[in-house]
C-alpha positions as CSV (number, residue, x, y, z in Angstrom):
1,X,100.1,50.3,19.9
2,X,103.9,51.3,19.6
3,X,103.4,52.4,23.1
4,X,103.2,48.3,23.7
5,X,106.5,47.5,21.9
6,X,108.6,50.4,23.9
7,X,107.7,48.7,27.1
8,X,108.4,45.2,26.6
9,X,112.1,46.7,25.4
10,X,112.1,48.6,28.6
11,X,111.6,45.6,30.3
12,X,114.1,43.7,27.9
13,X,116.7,46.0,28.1
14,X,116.6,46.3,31.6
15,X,117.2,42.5,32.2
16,X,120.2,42.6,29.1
17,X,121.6,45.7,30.9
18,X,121.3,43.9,34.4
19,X,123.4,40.2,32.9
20,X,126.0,42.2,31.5
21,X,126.4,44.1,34.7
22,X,126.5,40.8,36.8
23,X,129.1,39.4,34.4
24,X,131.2,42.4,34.5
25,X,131.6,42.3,38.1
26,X,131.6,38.5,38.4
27,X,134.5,38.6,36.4
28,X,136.5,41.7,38.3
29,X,135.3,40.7,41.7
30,X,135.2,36.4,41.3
31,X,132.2,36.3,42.8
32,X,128.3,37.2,42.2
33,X,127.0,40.6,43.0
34,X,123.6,41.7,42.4
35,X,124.7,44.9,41.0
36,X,121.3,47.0,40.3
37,X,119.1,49.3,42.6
38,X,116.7,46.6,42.4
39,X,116.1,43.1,43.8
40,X,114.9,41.8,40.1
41,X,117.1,41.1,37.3
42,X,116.9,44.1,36.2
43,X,118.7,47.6,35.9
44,X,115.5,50.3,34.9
45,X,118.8,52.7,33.9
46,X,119.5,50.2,30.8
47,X,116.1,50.0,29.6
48,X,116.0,53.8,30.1
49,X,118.5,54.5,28.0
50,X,117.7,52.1,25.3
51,X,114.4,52.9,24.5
52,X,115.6,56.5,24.5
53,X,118.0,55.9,22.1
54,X,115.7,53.8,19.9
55,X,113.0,56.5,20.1
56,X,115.8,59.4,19.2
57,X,117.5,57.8,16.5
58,X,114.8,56.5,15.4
59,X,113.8,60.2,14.5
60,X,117.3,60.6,12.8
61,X,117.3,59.7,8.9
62,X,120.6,59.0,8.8
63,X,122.9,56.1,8.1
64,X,126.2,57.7,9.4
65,X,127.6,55.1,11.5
66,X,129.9,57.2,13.4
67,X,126.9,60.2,14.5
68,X,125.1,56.9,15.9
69,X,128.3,56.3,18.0
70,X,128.4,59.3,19.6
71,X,124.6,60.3,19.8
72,X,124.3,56.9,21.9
73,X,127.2,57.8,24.2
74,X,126.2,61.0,24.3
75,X,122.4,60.2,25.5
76,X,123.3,57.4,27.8
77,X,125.8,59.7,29.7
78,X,123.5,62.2,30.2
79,X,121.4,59.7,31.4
80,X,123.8,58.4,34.0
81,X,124.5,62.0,34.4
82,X,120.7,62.7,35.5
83,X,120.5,59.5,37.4
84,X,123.8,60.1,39.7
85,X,122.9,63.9,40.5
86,X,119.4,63.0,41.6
87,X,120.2,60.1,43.8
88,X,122.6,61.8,45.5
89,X,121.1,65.2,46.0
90,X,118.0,62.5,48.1
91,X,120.4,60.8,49.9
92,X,123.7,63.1,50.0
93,X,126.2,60.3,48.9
94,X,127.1,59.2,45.4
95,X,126.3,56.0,44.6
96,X,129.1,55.6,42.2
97,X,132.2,57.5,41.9
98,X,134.2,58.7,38.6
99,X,136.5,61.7,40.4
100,X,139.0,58.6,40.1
101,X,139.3,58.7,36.2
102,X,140.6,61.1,33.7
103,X,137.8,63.4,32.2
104,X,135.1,63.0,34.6
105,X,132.0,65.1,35.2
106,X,131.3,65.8,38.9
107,X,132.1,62.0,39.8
108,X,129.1,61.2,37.8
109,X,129.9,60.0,34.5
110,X,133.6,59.5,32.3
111,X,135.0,59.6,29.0
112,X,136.4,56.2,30.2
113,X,132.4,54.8,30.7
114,X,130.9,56.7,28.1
115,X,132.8,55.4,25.3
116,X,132.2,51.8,26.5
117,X,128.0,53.2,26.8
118,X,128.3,54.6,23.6
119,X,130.0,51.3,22.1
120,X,127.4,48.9,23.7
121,X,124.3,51.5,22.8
122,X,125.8,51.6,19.2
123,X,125.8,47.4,19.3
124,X,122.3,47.7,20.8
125,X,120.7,49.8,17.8
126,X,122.9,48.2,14.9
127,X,122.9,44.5,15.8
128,X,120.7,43.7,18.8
129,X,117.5,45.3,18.6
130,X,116.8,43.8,14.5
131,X,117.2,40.6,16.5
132,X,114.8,41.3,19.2
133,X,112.1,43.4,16.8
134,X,112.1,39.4,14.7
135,X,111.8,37.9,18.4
136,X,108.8,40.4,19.6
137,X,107.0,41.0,16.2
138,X,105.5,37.3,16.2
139,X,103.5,38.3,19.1
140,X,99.7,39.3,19.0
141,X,99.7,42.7,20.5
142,X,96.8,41.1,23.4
143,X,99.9,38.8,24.8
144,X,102.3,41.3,24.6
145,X,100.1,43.8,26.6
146,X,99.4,40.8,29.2
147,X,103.3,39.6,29.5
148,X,103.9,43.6,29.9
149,X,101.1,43.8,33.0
150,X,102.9,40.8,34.7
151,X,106.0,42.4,34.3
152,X,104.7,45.7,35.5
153,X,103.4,44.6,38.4
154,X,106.2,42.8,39.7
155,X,108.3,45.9,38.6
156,X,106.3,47.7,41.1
157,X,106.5,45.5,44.1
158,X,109.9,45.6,43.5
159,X,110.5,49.5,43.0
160,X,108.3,50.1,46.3
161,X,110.0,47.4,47.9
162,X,113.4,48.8,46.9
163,X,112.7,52.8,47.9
164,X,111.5,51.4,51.4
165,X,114.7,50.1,51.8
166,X,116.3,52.9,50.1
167,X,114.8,55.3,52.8
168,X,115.9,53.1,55.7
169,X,119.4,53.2,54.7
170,X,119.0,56.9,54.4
171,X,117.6,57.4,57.9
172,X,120.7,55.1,59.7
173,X,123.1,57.3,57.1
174,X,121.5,60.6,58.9
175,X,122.0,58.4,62.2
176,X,126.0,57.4,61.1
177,X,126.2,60.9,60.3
178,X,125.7,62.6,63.6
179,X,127.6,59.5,65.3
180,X,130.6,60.2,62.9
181,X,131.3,63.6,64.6
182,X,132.0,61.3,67.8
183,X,134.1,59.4,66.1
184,X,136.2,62.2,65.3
185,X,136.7,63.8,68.2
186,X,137.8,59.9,70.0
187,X,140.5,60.3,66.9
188,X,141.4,64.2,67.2
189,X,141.8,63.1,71.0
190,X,144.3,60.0,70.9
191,X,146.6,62.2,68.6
192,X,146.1,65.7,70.8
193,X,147.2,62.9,73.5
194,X,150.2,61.3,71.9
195,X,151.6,64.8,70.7
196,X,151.0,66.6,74.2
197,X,151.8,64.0,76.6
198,X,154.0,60.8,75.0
199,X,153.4,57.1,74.7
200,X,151.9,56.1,78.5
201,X,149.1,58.6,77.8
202,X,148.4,57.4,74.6
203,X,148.4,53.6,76.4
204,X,145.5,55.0,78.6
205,X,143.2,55.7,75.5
206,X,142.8,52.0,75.3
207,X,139.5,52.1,76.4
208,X,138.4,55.0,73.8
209,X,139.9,52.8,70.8
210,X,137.7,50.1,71.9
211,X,134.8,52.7,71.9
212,X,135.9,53.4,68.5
213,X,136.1,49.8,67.0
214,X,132.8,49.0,69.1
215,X,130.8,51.8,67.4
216,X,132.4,51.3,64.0
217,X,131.3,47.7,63.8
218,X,127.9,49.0,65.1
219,X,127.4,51.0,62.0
220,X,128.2,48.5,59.6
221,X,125.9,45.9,61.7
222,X,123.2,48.4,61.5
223,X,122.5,46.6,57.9
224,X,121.6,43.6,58.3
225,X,118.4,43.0,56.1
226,X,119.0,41.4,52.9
227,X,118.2,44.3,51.0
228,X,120.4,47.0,52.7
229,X,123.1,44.7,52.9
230,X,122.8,44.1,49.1
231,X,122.5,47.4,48.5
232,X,125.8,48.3,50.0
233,X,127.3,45.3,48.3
234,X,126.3,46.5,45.1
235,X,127.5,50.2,45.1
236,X,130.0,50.3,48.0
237,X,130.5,54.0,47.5
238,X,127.3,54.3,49.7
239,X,129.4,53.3,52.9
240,X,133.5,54.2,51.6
241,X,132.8,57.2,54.4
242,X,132.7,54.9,57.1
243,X,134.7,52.4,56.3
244,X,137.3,55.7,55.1
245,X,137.2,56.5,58.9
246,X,138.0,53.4,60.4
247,X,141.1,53.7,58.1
248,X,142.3,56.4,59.4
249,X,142.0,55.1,62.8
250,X,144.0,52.3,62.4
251,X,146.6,53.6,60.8
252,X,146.8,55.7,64.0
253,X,146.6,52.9,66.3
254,X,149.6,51.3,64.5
255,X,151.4,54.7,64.9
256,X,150.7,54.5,68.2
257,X,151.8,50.5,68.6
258,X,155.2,51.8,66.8
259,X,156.4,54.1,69.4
């Protein structure tokens, strides 16, 4: 019945993995953010990786502290690895972004980030999980199997719940997408204008800025259910495009207020 252990870690893991993540970010943003794909408390990527690691080391007969180090970094970066390529090669954005920090793969993982996985993973196995084998082990294996259905089930209204929303962000992304080419050419315009033709022209595109400003609020109020909008809240890479766009234009406006 070992099968029965692994998944009440999964599920255990998942909500540790999702506290620490909400702490984190409470504490860099000064505010609460629902940080995982799903509505639960819980972050599937955490309890993932830990029962991966528990399973693999597990295997290893070894008592070298420093090859469990980097065997748990190195199998919960390729796990963040796996997860960041697939999810945006479904919906062509990255849902988080390394390029930023020194030693990064692809955008997708970090030396930075997997050191601090490889440090928590490390705590997990050495410290944690004795704790939580003397919590579970208590347990008669028939309420174990029933706390793990309950679980399950709301896992899976959850996951289905969360990939229906998943693929209507992915449909008004496609939508943004082909509106973003607009966008471009009202921008591409207002400077062709101020370079050929001088300040009075560039007054005339009044009306296209507000076309602009108008459509770019659009977008963003296209999002309005709660779990879209938390979504985006939680991994704001998904919408930096956007929001990278309506940068640009106003730093052109204010060019344009300048002259």
């Amino acid at each position: 019945m070992l099968i029965v252990y692994y998944i009440i870690y999964f599920f255990i893991y998942a909500i540790i993995g999702w506290a620490i993540e909400v702490t984190y970010n409470g504490i860099r943003e000064g505010k609460y953010i629902n940080c995982g794909v799903l509505n639960g408390p819980w972050c599937p990527i955490y309890g993932f990786a830990a029962i991966s690691i528990l399973f693999m080391l597990g295997k290893v007969n070894t008592y070298s502290k420093l090859f469990l180090f980097f065997a748990s970094m190195i199998v919960a970066s390729i796990i963040e690895l796996i997860t960041g390529f697939i999810l945006e090669k479904v919906f062509h954005k990255k849902w988080w972004d390394y390029s930023d920090k020194r030693f990064n793969i692809a955008g997708y993982i970090c030396a930075e980030y997997s050191l601090i996985w490889g440090a928590l993973c490390f705590i997990l196995y050495e410290a944690i999980h004795p704790m939580i084998v003397k919590l579970i082990s208590p347990f008669p294996i028939k309420i174990l199997i029933i706390i793990n259905s309950v679980f399950a089930i709301i896992f899976i209204v959850d996951t289905v719940a969360t990939i229906n929303t998943i693929l209507g962000i992915n449909k008004k992304f496609k939508e943004i997408e082909k509106s973003k080419t607009k966008l471009g050419e009202v921008t591409t315009e207002i400077g062709e204008r101020i370079a050929q033709k001088g300040i009075k022209t560039a007054e005339k595109t009044s009306d296209r800025r507000k076309e602009f400003d108008e459509r770019s609020q659009e977008f963003k109020n296209n999002f309005q259910k709660y779990g879209e909008k938390r979504l985006l809240k939680a991994f704001p890479n998904l919408i930096h495009d956007l929001e990278d766009k309506a940068y640009d234009f106003e730093n052109l406006k204010n060019r344009i207020s300048k002259k």
